[in-house]
C-alpha positions as CSV (number, residue, x, y, z in Angstrom):
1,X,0.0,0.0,0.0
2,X,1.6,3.7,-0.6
3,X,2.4,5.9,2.1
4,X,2.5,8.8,-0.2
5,X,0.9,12.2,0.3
6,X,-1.5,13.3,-2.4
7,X,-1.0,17.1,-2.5
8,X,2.4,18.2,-4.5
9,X,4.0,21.4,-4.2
10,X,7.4,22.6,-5.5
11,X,10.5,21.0,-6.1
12,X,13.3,22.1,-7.6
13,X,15.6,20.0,-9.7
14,X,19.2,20.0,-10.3
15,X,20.5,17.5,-13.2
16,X,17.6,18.2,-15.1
17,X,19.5,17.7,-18.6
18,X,21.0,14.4,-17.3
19,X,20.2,11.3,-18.1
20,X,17.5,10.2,-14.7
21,X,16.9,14.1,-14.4
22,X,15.4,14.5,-18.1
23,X,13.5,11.4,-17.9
24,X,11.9,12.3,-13.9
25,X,11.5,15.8,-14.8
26,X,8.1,15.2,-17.1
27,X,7.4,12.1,-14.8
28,X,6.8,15.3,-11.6
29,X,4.8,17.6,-13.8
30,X,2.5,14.5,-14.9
31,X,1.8,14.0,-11.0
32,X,1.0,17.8,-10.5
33,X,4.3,18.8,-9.1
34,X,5.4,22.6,-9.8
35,X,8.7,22.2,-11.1
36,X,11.7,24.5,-10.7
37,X,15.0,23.6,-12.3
38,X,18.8,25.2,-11.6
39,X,20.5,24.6,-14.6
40,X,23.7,26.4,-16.6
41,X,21.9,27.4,-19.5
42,X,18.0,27.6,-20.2
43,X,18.8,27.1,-23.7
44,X,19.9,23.7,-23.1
45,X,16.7,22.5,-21.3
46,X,14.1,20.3,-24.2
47,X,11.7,22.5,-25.5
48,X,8.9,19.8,-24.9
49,X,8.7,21.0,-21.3
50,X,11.1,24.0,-21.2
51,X,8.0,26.5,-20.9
52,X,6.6,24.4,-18.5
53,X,8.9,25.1,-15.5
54,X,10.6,27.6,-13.6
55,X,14.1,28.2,-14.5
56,X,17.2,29.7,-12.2
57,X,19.9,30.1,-13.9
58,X,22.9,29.5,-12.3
59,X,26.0,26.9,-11.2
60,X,24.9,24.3,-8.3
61,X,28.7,25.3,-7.2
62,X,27.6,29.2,-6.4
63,X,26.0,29.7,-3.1
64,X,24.1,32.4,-4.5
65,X,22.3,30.8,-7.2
66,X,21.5,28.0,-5.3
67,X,20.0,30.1,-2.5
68,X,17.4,31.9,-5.1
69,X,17.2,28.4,-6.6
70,X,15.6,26.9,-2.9
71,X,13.4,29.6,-2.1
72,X,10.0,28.4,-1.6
73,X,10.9,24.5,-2.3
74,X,8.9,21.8,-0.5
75,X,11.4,19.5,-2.0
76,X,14.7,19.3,-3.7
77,X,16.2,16.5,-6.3
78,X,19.8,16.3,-5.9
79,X,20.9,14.7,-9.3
80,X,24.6,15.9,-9.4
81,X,27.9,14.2,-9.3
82,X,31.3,15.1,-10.8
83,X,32.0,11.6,-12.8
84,X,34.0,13.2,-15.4
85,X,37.5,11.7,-14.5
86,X,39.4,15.1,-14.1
87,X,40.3,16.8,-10.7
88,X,39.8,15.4,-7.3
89,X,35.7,14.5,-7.8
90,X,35.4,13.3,-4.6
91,X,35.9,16.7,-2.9
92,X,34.0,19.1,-5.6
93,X,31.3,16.5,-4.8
94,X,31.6,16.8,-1.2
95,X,31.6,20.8,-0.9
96,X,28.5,20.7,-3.6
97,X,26.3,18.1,-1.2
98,X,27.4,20.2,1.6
99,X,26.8,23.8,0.3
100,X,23.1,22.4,-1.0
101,X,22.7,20.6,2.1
102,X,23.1,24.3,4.2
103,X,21.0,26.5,1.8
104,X,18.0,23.6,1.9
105,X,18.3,24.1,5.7
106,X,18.1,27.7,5.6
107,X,15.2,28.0,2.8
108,X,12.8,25.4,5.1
109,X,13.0,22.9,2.2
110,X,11.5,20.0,3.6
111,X,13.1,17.2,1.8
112,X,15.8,16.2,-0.2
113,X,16.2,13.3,-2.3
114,X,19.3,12.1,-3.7
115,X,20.3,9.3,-6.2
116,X,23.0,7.3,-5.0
117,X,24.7,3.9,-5.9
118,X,24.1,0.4,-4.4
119,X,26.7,-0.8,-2.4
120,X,28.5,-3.6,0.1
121,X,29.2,-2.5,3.7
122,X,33.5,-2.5,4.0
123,X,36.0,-1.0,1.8
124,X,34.6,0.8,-1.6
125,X,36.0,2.5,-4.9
126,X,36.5,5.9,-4.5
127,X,33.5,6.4,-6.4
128,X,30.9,4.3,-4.4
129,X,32.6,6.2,-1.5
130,X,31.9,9.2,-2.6
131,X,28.3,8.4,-3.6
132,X,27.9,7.1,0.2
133,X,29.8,10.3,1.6
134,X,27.1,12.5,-0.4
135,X,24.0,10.8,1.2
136,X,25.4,10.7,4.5
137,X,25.6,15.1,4.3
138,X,21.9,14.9,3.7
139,X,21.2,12.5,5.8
140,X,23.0,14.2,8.8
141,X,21.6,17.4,7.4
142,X,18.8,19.2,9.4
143,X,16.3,18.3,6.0
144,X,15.2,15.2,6.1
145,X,16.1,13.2,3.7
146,X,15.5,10.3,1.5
147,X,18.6,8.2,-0.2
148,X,18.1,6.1,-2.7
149,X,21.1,3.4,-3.6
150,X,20.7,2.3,-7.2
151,X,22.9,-0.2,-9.4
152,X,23.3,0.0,-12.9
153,X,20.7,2.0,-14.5
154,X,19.2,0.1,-17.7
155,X,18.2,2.9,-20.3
156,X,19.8,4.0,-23.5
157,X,21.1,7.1,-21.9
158,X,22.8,5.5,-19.1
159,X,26.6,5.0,-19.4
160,X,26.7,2.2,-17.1
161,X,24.1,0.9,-19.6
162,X,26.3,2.1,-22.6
163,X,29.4,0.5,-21.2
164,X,27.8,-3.2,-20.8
165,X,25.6,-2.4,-24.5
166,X,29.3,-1.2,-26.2
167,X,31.4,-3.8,-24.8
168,X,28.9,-6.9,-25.6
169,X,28.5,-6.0,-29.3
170,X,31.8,-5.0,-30.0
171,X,33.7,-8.4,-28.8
172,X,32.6,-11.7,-29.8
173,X,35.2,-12.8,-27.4
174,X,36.6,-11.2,-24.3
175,X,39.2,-11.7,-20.9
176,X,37.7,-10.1,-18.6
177,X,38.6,-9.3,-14.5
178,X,37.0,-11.4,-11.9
179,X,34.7,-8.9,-11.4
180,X,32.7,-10.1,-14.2
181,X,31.1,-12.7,-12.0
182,X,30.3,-10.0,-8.8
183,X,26.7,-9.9,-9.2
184,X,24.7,-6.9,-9.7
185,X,20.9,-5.7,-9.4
186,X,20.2,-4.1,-12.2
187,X,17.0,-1.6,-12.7
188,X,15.0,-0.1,-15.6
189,X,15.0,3.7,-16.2
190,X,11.1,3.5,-15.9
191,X,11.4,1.8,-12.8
192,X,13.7,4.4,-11.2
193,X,11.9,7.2,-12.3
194,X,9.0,5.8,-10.4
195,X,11.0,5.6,-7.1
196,X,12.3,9.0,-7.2
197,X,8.9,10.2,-8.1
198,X,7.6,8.5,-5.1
199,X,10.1,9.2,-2.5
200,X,9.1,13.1,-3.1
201,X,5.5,12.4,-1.7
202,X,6.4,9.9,1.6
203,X,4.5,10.4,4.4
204,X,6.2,11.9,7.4
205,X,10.0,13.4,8.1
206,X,11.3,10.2,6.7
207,X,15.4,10.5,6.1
208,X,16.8,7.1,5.4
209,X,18.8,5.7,2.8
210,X,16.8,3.1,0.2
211,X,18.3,-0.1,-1.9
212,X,16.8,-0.3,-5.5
213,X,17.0,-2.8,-7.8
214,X,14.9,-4.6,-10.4
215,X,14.0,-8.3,-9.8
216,X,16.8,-9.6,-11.2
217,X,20.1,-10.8,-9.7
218,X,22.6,-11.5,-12.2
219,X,26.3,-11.7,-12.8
220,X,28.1,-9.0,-15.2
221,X,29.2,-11.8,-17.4
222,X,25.6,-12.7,-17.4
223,X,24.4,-9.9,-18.3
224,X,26.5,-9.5,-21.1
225,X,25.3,-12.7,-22.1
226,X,21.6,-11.5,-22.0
227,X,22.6,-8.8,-23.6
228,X,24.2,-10.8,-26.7
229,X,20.5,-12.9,-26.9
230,X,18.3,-10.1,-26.7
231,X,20.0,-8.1,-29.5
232,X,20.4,-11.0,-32.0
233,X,24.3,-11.2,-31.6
234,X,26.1,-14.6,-31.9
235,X,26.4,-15.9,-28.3
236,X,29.6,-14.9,-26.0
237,X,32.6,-16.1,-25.4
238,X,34.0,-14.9,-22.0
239,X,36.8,-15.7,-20.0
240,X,37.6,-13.9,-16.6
241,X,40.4,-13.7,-15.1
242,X,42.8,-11.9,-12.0
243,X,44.4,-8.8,-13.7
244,X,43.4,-5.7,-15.6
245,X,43.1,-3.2,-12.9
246,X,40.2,-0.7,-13.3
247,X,42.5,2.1,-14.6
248,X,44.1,-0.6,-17.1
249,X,40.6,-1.7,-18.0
250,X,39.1,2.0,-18.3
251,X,41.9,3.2,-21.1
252,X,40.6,-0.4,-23.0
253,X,37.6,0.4,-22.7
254,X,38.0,3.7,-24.0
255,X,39.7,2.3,-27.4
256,X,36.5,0.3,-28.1
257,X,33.7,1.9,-27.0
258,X,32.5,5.6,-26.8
259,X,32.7,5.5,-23.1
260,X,35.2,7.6,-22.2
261,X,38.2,6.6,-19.9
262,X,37.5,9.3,-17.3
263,X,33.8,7.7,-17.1
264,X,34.8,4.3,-17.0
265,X,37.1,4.1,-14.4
266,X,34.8,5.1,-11.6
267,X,32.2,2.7,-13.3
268,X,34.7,-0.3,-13.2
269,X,35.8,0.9,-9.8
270,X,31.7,0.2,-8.8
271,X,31.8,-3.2,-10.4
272,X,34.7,-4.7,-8.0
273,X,32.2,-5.0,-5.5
274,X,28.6,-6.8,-5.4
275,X,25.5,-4.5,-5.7
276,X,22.7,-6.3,-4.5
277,X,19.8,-5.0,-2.4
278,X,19.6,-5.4,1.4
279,X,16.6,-4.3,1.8
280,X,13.1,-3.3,-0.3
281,X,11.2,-1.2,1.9
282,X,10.6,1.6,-0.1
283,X,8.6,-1.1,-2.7
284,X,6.9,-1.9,0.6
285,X,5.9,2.2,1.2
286,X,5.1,3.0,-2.2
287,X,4.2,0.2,-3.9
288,X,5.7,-1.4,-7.2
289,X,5.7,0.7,-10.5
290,X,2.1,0.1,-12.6
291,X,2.4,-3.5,-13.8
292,X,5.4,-4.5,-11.3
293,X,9.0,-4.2,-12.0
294,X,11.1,-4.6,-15.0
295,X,12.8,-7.3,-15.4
296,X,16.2,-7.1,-17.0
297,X,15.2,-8.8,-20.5
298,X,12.1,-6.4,-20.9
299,X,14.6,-3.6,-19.4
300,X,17.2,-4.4,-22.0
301,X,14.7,-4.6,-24.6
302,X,13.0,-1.0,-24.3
303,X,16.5,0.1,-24.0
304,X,17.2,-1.1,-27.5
305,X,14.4,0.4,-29.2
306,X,16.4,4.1,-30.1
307,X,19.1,2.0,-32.1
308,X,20.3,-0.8,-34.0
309,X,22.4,-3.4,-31.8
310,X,23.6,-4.3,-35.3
311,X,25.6,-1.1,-36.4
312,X,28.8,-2.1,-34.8
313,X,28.9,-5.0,-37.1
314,X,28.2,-3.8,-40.0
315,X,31.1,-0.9,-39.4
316,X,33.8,-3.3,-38.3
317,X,33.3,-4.8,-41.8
318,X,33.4,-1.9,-43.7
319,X,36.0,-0.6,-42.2
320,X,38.3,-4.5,-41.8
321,X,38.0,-5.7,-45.0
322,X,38.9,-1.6,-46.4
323,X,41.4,-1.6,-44.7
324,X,42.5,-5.6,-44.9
325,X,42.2,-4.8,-48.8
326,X,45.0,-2.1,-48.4
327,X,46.9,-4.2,-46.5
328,X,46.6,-7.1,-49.1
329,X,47.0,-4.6,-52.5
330,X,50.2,-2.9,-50.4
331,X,51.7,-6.2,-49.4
332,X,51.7,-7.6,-53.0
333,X,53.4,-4.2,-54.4
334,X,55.8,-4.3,-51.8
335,X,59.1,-5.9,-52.8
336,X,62.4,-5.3,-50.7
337,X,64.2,-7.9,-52.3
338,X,64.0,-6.5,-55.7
339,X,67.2,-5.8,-57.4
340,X,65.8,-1.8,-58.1
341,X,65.5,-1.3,-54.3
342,X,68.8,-3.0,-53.1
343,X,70.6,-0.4,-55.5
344,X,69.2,2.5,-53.7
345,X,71.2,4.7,-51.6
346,X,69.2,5.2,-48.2
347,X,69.8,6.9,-45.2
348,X,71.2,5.8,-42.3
349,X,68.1,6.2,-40.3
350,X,65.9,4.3,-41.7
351,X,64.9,1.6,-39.5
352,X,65.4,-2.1,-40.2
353,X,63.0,-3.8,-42.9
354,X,61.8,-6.2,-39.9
355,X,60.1,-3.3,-38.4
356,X,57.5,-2.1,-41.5
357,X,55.6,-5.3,-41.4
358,X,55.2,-5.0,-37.3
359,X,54.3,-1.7,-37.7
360,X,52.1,-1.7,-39.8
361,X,50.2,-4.5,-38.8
362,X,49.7,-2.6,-35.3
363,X,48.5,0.5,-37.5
364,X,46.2,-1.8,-39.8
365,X,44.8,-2.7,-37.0
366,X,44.1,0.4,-35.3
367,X,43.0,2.6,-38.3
368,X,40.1,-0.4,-38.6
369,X,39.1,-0.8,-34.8
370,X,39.2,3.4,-34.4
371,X,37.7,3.9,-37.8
372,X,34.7,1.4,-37.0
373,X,34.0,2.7,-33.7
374,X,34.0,6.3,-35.2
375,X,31.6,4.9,-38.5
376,X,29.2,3.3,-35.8
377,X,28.7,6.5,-33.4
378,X,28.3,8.7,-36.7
379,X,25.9,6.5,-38.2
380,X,23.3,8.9,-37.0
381,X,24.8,12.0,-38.4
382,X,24.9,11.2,-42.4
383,X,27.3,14.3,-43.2
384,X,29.8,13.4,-40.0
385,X,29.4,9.6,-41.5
386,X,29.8,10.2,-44.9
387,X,32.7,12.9,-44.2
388,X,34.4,10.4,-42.7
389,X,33.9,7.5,-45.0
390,X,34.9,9.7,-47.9
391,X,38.3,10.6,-45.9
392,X,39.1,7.2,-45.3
393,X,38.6,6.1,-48.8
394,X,40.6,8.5,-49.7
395,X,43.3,7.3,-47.6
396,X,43.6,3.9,-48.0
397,X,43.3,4.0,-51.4
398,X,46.8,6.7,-51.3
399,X,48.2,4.0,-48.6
400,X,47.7,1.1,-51.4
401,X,49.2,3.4,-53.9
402,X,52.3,4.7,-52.3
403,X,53.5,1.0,-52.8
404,X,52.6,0.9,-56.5
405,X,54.6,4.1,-57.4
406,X,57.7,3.6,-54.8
407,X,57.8,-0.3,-55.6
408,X,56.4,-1.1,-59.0
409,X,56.7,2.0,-60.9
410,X,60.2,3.2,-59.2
411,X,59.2,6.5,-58.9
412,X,59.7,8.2,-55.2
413,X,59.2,11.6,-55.9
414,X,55.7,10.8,-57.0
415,X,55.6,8.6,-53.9
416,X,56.6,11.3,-51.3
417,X,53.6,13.6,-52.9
418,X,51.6,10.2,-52.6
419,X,53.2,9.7,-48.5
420,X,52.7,13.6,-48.0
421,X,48.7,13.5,-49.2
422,X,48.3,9.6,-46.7
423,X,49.6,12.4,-44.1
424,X,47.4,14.8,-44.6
425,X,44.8,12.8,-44.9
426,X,45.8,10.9,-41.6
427,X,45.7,13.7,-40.0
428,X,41.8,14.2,-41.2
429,X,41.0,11.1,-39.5
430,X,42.3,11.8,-36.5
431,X,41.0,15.2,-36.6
432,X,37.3,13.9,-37.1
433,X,37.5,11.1,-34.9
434,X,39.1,13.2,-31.8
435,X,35.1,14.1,-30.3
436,X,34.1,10.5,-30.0
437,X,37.5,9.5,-28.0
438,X,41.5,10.1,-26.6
439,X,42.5,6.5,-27.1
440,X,41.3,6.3,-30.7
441,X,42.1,9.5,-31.4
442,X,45.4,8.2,-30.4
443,X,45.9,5.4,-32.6
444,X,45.1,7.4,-35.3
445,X,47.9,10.0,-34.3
446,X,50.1,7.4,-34.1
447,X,48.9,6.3,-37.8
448,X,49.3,10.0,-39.0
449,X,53.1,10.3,-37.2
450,X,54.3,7.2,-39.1
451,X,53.1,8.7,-42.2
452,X,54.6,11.6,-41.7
453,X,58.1,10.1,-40.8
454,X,57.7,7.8,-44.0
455,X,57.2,11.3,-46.1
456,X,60.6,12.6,-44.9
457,X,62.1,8.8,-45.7
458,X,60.5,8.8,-48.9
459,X,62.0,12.3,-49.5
460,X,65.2,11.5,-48.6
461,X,65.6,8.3,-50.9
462,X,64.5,10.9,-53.7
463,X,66.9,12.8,-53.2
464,X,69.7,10.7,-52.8
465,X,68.8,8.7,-55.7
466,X,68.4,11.4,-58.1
467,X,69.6,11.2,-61.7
């Protein structure tokens, strides 16, 4: 039975452009809730409910803006947290808790609710930690306070979500850390967004803390398997094992998925430990969401229905057997041994002929990996896509031919032109993919570097070798 009241007031929202925060935001107005948001920039709020709320602009880090921001609340959402992998987040998340948690005192707000994470008692990352640091300042805090301890969050906007989603589709077969098999209690977005909605209207000065979780109890590795089913992949293969710390594993995940490395270190860092509920008392107060609670598959599935689980695949091909075709046409022009190239005077620095195949196997393999991941996350944004199809089509095909003039038609000036344009256009690549990653961003730097270098060798050999 619910223990909620049935007479909404004001609440003020912070996070409202997040993920949870722009998904509860038109859940409160639906349930009669006046809604004021704190937010940066009004122009950034969705103009489906923009004109429908009250808007202070201002940063939740100003004392100022948060006061005016307060005034007049019955209750304030506390969606905020500094995940961004830059600076020391847990104490720019500790002075934000605690300078809302004294102007909600001093404006009479009369409750605060706060998203949390699901966690063991004992030692935790330093992100769980600070999670639990947060709702401990409200809780101690003269507002009550309600403190709700969520796992991973199953909606298309999630990057918990996006890691597990990015990670299953993109490796058939994977090594993974033990922490693979810690189990986890996932929950819907729908199901979420019902509990916070809830917890605004409880009966009473309640302030506790709250587990949530769906009905489900599963291990990582299974739910990468679940994943795999639900989206039509071929099923798999995974293999945990003792290593790959979370920093080691954040800059891999990073190279192959758009989850960046400052975001997936604190995610990795929750994973080392079980999230499971202890307790499910706030179902108990409020009730279960219309129809009950969403189970992972039906979770996973109405996560899935903004995009196509397939796009990964059909990228890696493109981009593989592009860039294996190179590889193949450049291999077959390529002839060291030939009597024309043993003749040639070349400089002392070039490096060993052991080294190009090594190299540029590593390089083969990066330009396809970072070039697929970039093709998939642009797939959405044809001129982005097709820029950056055209530019690697473009390159490869100046790759392939560098080895056709220099090799087969034993002309290097017309092959450091050809090595200067592969720069260039290297350097396009790398330029375009830099928004959607560091790491692969990286590998295509790298790419573009060796290109350059093989410009000036290329150079040099023309010169030397002039007639």
């Amino acid at each position: 039975m619910s223990t909620t009241t049935a007479a909404p007031g004001t609440v003020l929202m912070t996070g409202s452009t997040g993920y949870v925060g722009s998904n509860l935001l038109p859940e409160l107005l639906d349930r009669g809730w006046r809604v004021r948001v704190l937010t940066r920039s009004a122009e950034r709020l969705p103009k489906d409910w923009a004109d429908r709320v009250d808007v202070v602009e201002g940063d939740a880090t100003d004392r100022d803006s948060v006061a005016r921001a307060l005034e007049g609340v019955d209750v304030a959402y506390y969606l905020l947290h500094s995940m961004d992998g830059e600076g020391d987040f847990i104490e720019r998340d500790r002075e934000m808790a605690q300078l809302f948690s004294d102007e909600a005192a001093a404006a009479g707000v009369g409750r605060i609710v706060y998203l949390g994470g699901l966690h063991p008692d004992g030692e935790l990352s330093p992100h769980l930690r600070s999670r639990v640091e947060v709702g401990e300042i409200f809780l101690d805090s003269p507002t009550p306070s309600v403190v709700l301890q969520a796992g991973i969050v199953l909606g298309d906007g999630s990057a918990s979500f996006q890691m597990l989603r990015h990670l299953t589709e993109r490796l058939p077969a994977m090594i993974t850390p033990k922490w693979a098999l810690n189990t986890i209690q996932p929950i819907g977005i729908v199901d979420v967004v019902y509990f916070l909605a809830s917890a605004a209207g409880l009966e009473g000065d309640v302030n506790r803390s709250f587990d949530l979780g769906g009905p489900d109890v599963l291990t990582y590795a299974e739910m990468m398997k679940r994943y795999a089913e639900v989206a039509g992949l071929v099923p798999r293969v995974i293999v945990t094992v003792p290593v790959l710390t979370p920093s080691l594993a954040s800059h891999w995940i990073g190279l192959v998925t758009p989850v960046k490395a400052g975001i997936a270190r604190p995610l990795i860092g929750s994973l080392v430990h079980d999230a499971v509920c202890h307790e499910q008392d706030l179902l108990e107060l409020v009730g279960p969401p219309p129809g009950g609670r969403t189970g992972y598959t039906d979770a996973l599935k109405a996560a899935m229905e903004g995009y196509d689980p397939l796009r990964w695949r059909r990228s890696l091909q493109v981009a593989g057997l592009a860039t294996a075709a190179t590889a193949v046409v450049g291999s077959l022009a390529t002839d060291p041994g030939s009597r024309w190239y043993r003749r040639l005077d070349t400089p002392g620095w070039q490096p060993p002929a052991i080294a190009f195949p090594v190299v540029w196997t590593a390089l083969y393999t990066g330009i396809a990996l970072s070039s697929a991941a970039t093709l998939a996350e642009t797939e959405d944004d044809p001129k982005a896509a097709k820029g950056y199809a055209a530019t690697l089509a473009a390159n490869l095909a100046l790759n392939a031919g560098w080895s056709a003039l220099f090799f087969k038609g034993h002309r290097p000036g017309l092959a450091a032109i050809d090595s200067a344009a592969l720069a260039a256009t290297a350097a396009e690549l790398t330029r375009r993919a830099r928004p959607h990653g560091r790491l692969r961003t990286a590998a295509l730097g790298t790419y573009t570097g060796w290109c350059t270098f093989a410009t000036a060798l290329t150079v040099a050999i023309w010169r030397r070798n002039r007639r």
